[in-house]
C-alpha positions as a Python dict, from the first residue, in 0.01 Angstrom:
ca = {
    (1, 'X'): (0, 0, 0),
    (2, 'X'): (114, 360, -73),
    (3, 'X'): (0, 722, -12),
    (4, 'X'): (-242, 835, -280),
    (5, 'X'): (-44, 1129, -385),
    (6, 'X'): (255, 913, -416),
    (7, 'X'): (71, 679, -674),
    (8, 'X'): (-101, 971, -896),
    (9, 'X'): (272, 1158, -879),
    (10, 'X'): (303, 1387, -1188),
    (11, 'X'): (-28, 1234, -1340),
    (12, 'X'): (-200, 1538, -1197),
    (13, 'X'): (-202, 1862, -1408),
    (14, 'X'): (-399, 2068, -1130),
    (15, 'X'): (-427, 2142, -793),
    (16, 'X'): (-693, 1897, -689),
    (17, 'X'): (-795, 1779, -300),
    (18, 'X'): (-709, 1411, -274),
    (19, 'X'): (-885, 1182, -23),
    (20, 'X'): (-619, 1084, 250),
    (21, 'X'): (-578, 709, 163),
    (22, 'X'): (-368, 429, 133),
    (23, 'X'): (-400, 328, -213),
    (24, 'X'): (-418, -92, -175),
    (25, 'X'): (-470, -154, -542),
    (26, 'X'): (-547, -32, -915),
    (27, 'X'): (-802, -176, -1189),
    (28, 'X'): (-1020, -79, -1438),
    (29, 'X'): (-1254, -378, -1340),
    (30, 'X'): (-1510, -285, -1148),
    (31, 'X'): (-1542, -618, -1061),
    (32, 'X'): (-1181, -643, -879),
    (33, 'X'): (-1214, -344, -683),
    (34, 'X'): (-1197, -376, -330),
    (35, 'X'): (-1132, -116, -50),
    (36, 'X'): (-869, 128, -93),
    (37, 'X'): (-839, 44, -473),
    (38, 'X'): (-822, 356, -777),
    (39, 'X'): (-1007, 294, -1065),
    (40, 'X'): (-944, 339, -1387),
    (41, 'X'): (-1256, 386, -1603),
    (42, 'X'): (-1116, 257, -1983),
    (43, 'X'): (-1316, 277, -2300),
    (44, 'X'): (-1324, -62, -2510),
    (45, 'X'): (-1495, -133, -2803),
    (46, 'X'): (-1734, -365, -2595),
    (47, 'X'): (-1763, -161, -2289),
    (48, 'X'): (-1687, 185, -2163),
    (49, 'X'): (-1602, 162, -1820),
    (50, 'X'): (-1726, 527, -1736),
    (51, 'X'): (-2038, 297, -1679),
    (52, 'X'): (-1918, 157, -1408),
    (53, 'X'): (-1773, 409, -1190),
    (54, 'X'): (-2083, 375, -920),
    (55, 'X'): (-2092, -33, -949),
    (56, 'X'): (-1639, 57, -844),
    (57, 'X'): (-1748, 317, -574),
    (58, 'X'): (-2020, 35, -428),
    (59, 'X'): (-1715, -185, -402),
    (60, 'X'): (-1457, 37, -232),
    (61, 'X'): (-1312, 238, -473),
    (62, 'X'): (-1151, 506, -290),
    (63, 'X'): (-1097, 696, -659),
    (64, 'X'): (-1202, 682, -1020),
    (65, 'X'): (-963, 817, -1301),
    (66, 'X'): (-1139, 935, -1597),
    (67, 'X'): (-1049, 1089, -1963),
    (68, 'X'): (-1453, 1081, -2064),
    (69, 'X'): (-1574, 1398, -2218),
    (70, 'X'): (-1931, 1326, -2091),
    (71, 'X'): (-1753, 1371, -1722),
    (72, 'X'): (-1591, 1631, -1510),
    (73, 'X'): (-1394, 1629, -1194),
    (74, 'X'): (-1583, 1601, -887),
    (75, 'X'): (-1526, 1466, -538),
    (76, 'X'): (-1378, 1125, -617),
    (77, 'X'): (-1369, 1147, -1000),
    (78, 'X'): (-1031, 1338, -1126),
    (79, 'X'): (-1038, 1397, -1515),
    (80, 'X'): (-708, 1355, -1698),
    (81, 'X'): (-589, 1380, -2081),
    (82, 'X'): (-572, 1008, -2122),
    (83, 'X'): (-658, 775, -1868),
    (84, 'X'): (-450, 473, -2018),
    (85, 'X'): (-115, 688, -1998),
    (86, 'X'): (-227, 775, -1666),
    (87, 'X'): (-293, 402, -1557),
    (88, 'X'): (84, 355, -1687),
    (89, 'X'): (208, 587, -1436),
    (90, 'X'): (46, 506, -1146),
    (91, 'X'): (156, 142, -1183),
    (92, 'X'): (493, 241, -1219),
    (93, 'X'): (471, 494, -881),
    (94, 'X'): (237, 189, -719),
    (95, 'X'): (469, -80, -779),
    (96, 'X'): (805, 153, -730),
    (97, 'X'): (928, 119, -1114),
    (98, 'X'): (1021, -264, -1139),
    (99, 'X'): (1047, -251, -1552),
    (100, 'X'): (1354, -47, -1433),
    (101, 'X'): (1507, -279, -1208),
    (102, 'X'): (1508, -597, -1400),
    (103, 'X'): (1633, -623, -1817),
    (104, 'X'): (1353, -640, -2044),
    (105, 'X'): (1336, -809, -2371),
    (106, 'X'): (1031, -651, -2599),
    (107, 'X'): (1015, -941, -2898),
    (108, 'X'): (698, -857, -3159),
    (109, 'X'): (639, -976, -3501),
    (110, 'X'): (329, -1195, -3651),
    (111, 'X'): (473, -1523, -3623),
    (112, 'X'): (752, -1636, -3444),
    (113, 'X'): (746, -1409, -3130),
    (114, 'X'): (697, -1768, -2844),
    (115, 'X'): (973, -1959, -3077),
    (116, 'X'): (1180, -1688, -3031),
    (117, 'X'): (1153, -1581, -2663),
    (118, 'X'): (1148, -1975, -2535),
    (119, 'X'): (1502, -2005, -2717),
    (120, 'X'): (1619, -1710, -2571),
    (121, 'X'): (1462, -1785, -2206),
    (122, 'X'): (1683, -2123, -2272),
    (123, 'X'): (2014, -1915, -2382),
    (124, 'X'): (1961, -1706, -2065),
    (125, 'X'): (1880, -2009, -1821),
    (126, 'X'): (2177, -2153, -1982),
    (127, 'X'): (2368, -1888, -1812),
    (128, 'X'): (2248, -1878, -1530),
    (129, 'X'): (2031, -1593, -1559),
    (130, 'X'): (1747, -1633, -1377),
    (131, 'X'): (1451, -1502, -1717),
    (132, 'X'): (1115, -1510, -1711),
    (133, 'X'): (900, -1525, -2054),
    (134, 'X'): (551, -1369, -2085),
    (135, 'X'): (397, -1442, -2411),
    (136, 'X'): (70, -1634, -2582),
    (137, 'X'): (203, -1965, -2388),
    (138, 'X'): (104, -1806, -2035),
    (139, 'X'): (437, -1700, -1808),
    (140, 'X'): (696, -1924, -1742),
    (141, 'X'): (798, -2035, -1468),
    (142, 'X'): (464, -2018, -1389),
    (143, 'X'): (305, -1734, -1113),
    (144, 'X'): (-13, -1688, -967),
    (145, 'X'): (-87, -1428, -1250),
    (146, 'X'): (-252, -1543, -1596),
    (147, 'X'): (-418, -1302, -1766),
    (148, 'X'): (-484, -1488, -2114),
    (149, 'X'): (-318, -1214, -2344),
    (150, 'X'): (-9, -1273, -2482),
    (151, 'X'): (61, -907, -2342),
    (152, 'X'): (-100, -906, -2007),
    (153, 'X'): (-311, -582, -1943),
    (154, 'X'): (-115, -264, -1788),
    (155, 'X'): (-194, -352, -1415),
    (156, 'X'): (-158, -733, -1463),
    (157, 'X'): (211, -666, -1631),
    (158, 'X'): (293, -452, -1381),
    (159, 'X'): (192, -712, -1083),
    (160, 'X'): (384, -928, -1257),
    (161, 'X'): (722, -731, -1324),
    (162, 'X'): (705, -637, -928),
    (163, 'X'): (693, -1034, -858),
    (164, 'X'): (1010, -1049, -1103),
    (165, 'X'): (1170, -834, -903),
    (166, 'X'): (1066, -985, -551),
    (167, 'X'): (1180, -1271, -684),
    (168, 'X'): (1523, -1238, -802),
    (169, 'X'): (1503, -1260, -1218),
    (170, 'X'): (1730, -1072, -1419),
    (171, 'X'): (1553, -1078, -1738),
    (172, 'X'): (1191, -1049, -1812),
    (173, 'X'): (1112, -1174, -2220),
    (174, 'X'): (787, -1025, -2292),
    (175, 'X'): (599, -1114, -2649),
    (176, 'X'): (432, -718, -2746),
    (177, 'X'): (118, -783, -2982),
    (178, 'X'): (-6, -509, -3216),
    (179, 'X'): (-317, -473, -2974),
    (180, 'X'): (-92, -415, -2698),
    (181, 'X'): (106, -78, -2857),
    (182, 'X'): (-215, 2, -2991),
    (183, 'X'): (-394, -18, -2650),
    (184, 'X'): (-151, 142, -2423),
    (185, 'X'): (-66, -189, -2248),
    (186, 'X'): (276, -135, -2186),
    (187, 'X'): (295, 229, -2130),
    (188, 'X'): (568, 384, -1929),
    (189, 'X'): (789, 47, -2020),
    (190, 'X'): (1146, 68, -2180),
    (191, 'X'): (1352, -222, -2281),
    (192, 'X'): (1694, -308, -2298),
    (193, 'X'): (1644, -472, -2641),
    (194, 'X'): (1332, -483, -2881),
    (195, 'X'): (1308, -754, -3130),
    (196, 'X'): (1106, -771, -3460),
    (197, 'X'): (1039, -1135, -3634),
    (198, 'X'): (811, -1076, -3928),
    (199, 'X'): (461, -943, -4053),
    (200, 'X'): (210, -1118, -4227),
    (201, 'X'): (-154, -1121, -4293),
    (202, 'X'): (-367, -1113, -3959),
    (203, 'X'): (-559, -893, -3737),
    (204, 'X'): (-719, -679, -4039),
    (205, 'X'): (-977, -684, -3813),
    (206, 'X'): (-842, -407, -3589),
    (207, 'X'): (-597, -244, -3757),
    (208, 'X'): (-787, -240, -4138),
    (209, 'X'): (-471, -205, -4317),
    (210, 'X'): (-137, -398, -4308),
    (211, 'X'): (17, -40, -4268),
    (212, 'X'): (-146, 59, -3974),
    (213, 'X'): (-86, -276, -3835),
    (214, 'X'): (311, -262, -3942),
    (215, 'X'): (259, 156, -3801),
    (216, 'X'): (120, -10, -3454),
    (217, 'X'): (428, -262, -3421),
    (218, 'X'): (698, 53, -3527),
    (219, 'X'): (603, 203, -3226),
    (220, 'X'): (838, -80, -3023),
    (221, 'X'): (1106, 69, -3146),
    (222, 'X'): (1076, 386, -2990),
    (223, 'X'): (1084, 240, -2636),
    (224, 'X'): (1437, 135, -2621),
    (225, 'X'): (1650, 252, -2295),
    (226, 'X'): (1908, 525, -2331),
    (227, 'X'): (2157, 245, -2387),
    (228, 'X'): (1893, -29, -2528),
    (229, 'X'): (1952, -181, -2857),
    (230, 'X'): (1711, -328, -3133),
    (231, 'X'): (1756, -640, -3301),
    (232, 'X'): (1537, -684, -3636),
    (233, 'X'): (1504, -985, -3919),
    (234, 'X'): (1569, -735, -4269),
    (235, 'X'): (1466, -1066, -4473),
    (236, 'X'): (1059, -927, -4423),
    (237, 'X'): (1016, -617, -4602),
    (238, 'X'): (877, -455, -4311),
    (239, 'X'): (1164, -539, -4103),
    (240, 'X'): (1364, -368, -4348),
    (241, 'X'): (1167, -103, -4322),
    (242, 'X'): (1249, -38, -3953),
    (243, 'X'): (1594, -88, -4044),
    (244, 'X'): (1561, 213, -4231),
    (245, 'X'): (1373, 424, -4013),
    (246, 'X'): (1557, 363, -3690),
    (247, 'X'): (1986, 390, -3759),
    (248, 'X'): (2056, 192, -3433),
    (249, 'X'): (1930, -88, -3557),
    (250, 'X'): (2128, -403, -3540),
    (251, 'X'): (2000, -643, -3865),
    (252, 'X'): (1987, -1012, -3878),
    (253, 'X'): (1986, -1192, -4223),
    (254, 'X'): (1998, -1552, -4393),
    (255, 'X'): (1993, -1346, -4744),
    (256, 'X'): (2201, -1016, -4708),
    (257, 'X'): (2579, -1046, -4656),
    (258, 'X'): (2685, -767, -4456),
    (259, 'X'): (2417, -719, -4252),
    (260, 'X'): (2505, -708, -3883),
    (261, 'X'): (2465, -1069, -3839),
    (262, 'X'): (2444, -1330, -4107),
    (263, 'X'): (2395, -1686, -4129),
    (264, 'X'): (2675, -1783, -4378),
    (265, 'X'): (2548, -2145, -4386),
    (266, 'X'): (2302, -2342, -4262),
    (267, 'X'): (2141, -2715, -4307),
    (268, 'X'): (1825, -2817, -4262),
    (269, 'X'): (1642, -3174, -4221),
    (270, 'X'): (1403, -3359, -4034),
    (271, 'X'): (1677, -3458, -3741),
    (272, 'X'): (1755, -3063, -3711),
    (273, 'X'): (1900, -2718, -3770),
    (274, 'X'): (2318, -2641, -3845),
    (275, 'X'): (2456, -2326, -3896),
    (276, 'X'): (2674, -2089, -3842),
    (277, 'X'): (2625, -1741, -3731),
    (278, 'X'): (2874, -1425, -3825),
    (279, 'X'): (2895, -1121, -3637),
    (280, 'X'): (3217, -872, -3578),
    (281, 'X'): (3467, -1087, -3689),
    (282, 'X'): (3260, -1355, -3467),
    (283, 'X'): (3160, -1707, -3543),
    (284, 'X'): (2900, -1937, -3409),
    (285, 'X'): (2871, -2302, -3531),
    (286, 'X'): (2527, -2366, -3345),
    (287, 'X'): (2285, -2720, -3385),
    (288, 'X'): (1949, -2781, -3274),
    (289, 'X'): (1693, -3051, -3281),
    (290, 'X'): (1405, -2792, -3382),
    (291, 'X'): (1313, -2833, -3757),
    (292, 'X'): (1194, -2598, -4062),
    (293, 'X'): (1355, -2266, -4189),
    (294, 'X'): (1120, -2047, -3990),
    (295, 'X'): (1274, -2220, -3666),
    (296, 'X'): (1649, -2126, -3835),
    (297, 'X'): (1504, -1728, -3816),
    (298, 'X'): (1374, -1780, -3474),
    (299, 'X'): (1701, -1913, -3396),
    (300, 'X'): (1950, -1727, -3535),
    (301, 'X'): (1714, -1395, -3378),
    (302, 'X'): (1721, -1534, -3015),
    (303, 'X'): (2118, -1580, -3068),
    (304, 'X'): (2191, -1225, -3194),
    (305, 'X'): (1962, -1107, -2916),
    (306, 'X'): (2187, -1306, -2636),
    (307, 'X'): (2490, -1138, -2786),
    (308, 'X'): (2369, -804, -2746),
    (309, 'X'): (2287, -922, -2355),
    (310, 'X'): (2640, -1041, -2293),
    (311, 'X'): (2550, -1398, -2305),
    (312, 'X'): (2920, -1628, -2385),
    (313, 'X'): (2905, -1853, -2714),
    (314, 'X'): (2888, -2146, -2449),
    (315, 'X'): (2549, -2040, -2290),
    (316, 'X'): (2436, -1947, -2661),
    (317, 'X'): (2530, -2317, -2800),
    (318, 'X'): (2410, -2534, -2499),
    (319, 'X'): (2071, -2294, -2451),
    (320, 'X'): (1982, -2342, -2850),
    (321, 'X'): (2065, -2747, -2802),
    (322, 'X'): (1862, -2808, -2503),
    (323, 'X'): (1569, -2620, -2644),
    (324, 'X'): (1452, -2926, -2844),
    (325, 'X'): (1065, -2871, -2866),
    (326, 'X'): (804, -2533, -2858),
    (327, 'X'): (513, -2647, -2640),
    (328, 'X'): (172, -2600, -2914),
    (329, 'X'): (468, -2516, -3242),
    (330, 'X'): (482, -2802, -3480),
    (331, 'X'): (414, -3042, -3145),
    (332, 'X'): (457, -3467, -3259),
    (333, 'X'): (199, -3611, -3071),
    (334, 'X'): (241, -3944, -2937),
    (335, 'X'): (24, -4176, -2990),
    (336, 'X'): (25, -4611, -2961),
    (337, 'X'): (-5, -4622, -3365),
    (338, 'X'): (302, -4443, -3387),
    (339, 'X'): (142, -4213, -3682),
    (340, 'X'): (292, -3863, -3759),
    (341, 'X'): (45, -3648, -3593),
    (342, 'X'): (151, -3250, -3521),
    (343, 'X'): (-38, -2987, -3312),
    (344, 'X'): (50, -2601, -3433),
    (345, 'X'): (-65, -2276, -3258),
    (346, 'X'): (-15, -2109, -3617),
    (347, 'X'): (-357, -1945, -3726),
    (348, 'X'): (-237, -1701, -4020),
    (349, 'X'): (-176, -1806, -4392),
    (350, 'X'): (196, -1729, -4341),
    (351, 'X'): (255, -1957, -4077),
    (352, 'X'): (37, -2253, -4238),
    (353, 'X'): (283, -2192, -4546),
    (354, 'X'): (603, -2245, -4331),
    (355, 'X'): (469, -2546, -4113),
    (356, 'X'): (342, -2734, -4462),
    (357, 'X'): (617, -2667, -4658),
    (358, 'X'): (880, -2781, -4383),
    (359, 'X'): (654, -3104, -4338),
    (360, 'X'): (639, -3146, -4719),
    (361, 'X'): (1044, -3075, -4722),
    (362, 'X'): (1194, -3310, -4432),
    (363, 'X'): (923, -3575, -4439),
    (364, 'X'): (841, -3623, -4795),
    (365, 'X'): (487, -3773, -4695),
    (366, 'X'): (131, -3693, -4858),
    (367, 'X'): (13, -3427, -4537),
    (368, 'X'): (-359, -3384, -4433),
    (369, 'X'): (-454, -3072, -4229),
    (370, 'X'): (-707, -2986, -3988),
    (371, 'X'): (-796, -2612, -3969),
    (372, 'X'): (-1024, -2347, -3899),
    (373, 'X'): (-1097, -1962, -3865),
    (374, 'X'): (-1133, -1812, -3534),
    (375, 'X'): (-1466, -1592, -3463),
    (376, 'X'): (-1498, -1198, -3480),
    (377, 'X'): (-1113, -1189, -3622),
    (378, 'X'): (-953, -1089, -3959),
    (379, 'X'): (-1200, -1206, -4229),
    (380, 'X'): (-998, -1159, -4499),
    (381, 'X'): (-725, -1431, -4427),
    (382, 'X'): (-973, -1683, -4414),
    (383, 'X'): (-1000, -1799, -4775),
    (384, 'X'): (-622, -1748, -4806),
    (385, 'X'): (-585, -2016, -4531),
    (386, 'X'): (-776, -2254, -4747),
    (387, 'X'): (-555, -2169, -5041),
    (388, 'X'): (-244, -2184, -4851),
    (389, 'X'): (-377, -2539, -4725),
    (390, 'X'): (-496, -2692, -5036),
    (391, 'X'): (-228, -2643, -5205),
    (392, 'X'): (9, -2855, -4999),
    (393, 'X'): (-258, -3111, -4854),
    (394, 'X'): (-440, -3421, -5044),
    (395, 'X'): (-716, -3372, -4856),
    (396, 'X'): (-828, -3102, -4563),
    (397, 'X'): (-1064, -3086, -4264),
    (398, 'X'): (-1220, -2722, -4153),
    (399, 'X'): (-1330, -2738, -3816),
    (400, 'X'): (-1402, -2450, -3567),
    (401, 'X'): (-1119, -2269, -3391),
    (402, 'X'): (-1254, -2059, -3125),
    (403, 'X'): (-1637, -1888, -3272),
    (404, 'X'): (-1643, -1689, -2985),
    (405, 'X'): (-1954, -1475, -3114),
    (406, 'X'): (-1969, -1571, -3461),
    (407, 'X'): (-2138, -1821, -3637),
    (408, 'X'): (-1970, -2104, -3768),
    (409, 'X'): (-2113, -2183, -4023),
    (410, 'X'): (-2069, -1812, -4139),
    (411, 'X'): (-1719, -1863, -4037),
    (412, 'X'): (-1665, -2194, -4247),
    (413, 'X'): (-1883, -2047, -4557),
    (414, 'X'): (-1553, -1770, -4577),
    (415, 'X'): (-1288, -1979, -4548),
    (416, 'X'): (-1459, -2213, -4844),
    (417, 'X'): (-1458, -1956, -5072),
    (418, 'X'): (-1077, -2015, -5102),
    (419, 'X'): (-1073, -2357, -5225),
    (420, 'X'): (-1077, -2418, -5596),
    (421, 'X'): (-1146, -2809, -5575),
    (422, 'X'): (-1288, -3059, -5369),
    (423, 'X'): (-1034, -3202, -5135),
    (424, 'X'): (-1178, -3090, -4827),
    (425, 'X'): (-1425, -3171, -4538),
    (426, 'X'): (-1622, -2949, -4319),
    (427, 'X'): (-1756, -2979, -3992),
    (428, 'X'): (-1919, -2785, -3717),
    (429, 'X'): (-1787, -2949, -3428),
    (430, 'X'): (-1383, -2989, -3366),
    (431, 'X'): (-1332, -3320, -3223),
    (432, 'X'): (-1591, -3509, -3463),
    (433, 'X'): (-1395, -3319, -3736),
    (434, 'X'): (-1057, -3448, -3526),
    (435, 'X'): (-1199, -3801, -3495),
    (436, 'X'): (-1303, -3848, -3895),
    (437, 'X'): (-944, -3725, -3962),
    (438, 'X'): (-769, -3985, -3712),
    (439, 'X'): (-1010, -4273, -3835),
    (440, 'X'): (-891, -4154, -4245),
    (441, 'X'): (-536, -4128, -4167),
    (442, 'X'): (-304, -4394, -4340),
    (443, 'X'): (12, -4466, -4201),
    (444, 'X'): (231, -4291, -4484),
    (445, 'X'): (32, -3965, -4406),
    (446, 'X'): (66, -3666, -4159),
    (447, 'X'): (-188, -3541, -3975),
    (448, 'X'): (-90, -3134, -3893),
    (449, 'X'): (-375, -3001, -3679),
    (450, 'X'): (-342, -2625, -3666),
    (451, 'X'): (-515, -2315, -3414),
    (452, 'X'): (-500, -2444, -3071),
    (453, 'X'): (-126, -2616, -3033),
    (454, 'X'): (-195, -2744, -2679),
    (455, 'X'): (-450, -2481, -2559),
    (456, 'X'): (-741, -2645, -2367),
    (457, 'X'): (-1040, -2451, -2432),
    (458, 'X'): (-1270, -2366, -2710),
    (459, 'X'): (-1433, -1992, -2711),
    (460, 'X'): (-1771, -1994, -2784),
    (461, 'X'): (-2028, -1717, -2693),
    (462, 'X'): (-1807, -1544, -2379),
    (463, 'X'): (-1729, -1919, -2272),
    (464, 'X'): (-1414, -2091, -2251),
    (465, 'X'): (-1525, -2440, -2269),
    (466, 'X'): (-1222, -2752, -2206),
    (467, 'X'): (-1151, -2854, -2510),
    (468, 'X'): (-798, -3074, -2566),
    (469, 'X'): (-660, -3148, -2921),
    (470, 'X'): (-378, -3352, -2766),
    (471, 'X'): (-683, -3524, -2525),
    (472, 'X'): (-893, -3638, -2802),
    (473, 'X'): (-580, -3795, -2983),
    (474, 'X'): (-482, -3994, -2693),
    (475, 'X'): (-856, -4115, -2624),
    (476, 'X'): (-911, -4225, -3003),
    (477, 'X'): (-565, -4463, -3004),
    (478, 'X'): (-645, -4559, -2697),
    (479, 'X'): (-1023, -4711, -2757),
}
């Protein structure tokens, strides 16, 4: 607990009487107030939380921060210029600025972003560092905190950088969606290094054009440290892009000889990944069991990253070999038939096209897919996803993803409009779509089932319902 004033330090433009309070928490769910706790009244595109200012009050709120221009200050209620730069702030007074006290790792980028940071947590564990990864895969090691964003909201990330602190990490790696820059989430945060993978087709949705989507992600690399660095893949034209716009850039390549670090070679096959990685008159002969070129660029990214940290060559080489599998990325399911079954998280055209063509490349086997489109999200990659998979499959299963408020039918109807024969099958429920894909798979094929990796819930209207790829798998070999 702190002194009000302390909390709303330099957020306040005016003189204004404060209640005298110990501030014992901050939210902008009305819900999770309690006594003693500020609230911060955000507009959504759901819900404008200026509604529930009384329902906050009721529960204890001892103050409401507003930016609403349907409200004025009054006893309680102190208007400010933007109440989501103002939330930043206070959670940095609140919490005594942890993002400062620990070194933070800021990796965006479509696809790629969990690869990336769980090779990196495993080049930093490898030296002893004591890292912890926030990202789509939850936080690792695991806390109390889970707030089912792969960036956490402003006062959950906060919580959870002051329990990095408490507990002794060096490093925090943090995955930073587009929604996250766009939505304030990590405001008042500066990192040591920011990291850019790639960007592909997704999340038209929000951001309507890939510009202001590529625009939202730029905005990373403005939020380095005085001394920070950024590390950024130039083979994506956008990456190049930032290249260009930000001169302390430090550029990773597989294509473009003198960039700051270059693979010079590199071999690829279905037992792994050689290469070797050049840098300042620097070598680095690294292997790795992980397979596929994409996993090479997530590789050689987390590497150049751990240089720019300090990390030796040693910690580098054993962290990339004991990283041998990506929990929910291109995930071999066991099973009692032994078949070649995969679970992938990747739900964008541009990741189905790495995963197929890497199966299609090491494996040389005829490759079925199961897929589908998840609800109230970018309509117009969903009949490039069919494309994508008919072209590399003999024969496909669409099945829902998460509907959340959508119809799936609706949802299925879109993505069909991208096939151009009749190779595929489509369902309306995911496991009896799973289960008629098990029962037709021949042992020559592959199985890749892509959207959930090993989530365990389905979305459907405001529910999370249990739901386990990897569950029904084992049950159908099993009976």
């Amino acid at each position: 607990m702190i002194e009000i004033d302390k909390v709303l330090n330099t957020i306040l433009n005016e003189s204004i009487e404060l209640p005298k309070v110990l501030v014992q928490g901050l939210t902008n769910n009305s819900s999770k107030v309690k006594k003693g706790y500020i609230f911060f009244a955000f507009k959504g595109e759901n819900n404008d939380g200026n509604d529930f200012i009384e329902d906050a009050f009721r529960n204890g709120a001892c103050l409401a921060i507003t930016d609403s221009d349907k409200l004025e200050s009054q006893k309680n209620v102190v208007k400010v210029e933007d109440v989501r730069t103002a939330a930043g702030i206070a959670c940095s007074n609140f919490y005594n600025f942890p993002q400062n006290k620990v070194k933070l790792i800021g990796i965006t980028g479509t696809n790629g972003k969990t690869s990336t940071s769980t090779i990196l947590k495993s080049i930093l564990d490898a030296e002893n560092e004591k890292t912890l990864q926030i990202g789509t895969s939850g936080i690792k090691p695991s806390l109390e905190i889970n707030s089912g964003l792969t960036t956490p909201d402003i006062f959950d990330l906060y919580e959870i950088l002051n329990h990095a602190v408490n507990y002794g990490f060096k490093n925090v790696v943090l995955e930073v969606s587009s929604h996250a820059l766009s939505q304030k989430r990590i405001e008042n945060i500066y990192f040591d290094i920011t990291a850019f993978t790639n960007l592909s087709l997704d999340h038209l949705d929000y951001h309507k054009t890939m510009e202001d989507y590529f625009l939202e992600k730029l905005k990373l690399f403005n939020l380095n440290k005085e001394n920070g660095s950024s590390v950024v893949m130039i083979d994506d034209e956008y990456g190049k892009r930032i290249s260009e716009i930000n001169s302390q850039t430090k550029c990773i390549s597989l294509e473009i000889k003198d960039a700051d670090y270059f693979c010079t070679t590199y071999g690829i096959s279905d037992s792994g990944i050689t290469g070797t990685l050049a840098w300042d008159s620097k070598t680095l002969d690294f292997q790795s069991k992980l397979i596929g070129s994409f996993n090479l660029e997530n590789l050689i990214l987390a590497a150049a990253i751990a240089v720019e940290l300090n990390a030796s060559k040693e910690s580098i080489l054993e962290g990339i070999k004991n990283c041998k599998n990506i929990n929910g990325r291109l995930h071999l399911v066991k099973n009692k038939s032994n078949q070649m079954i995969f679970l992938d998280y990747g739900h964008t055209p541009d990741a189905y096209l790495k995963v197929l063509k890497t199966l299609k490349e090491n494996y040389g086997r005829p490759l079925k897919v199961l897929f589908g489109a998840g609800g109230n999200r970018d309509k117009s990659k969903r009949p490039k996803m069919a494309e994508v998979v008919e072209k590399y499959s003999v024969e496909c299963y669409l099945a829902p993803d998460n509907p959340r408020f959508e119809d799936i039918v609706s949802i299925n109807e879109d993505v069909i409009n991208g096939f151009s024969k009749d190779s595929h099958h489509s369902f309306t429920d995911r496991k009896e779509a799973l289960e008629f894909a098990l029962t037709n798979l021949k042992p020559d094929e592959i199985l890749i089932i892509f959207g959930k990796g090993i989530e365990e819930y389905q979305e459907i209207n405001g529910t999370k319902h249990f739901y386990s790829d990897s569950n029904i798998i084992k049950e159908f070999y099993e009976n």
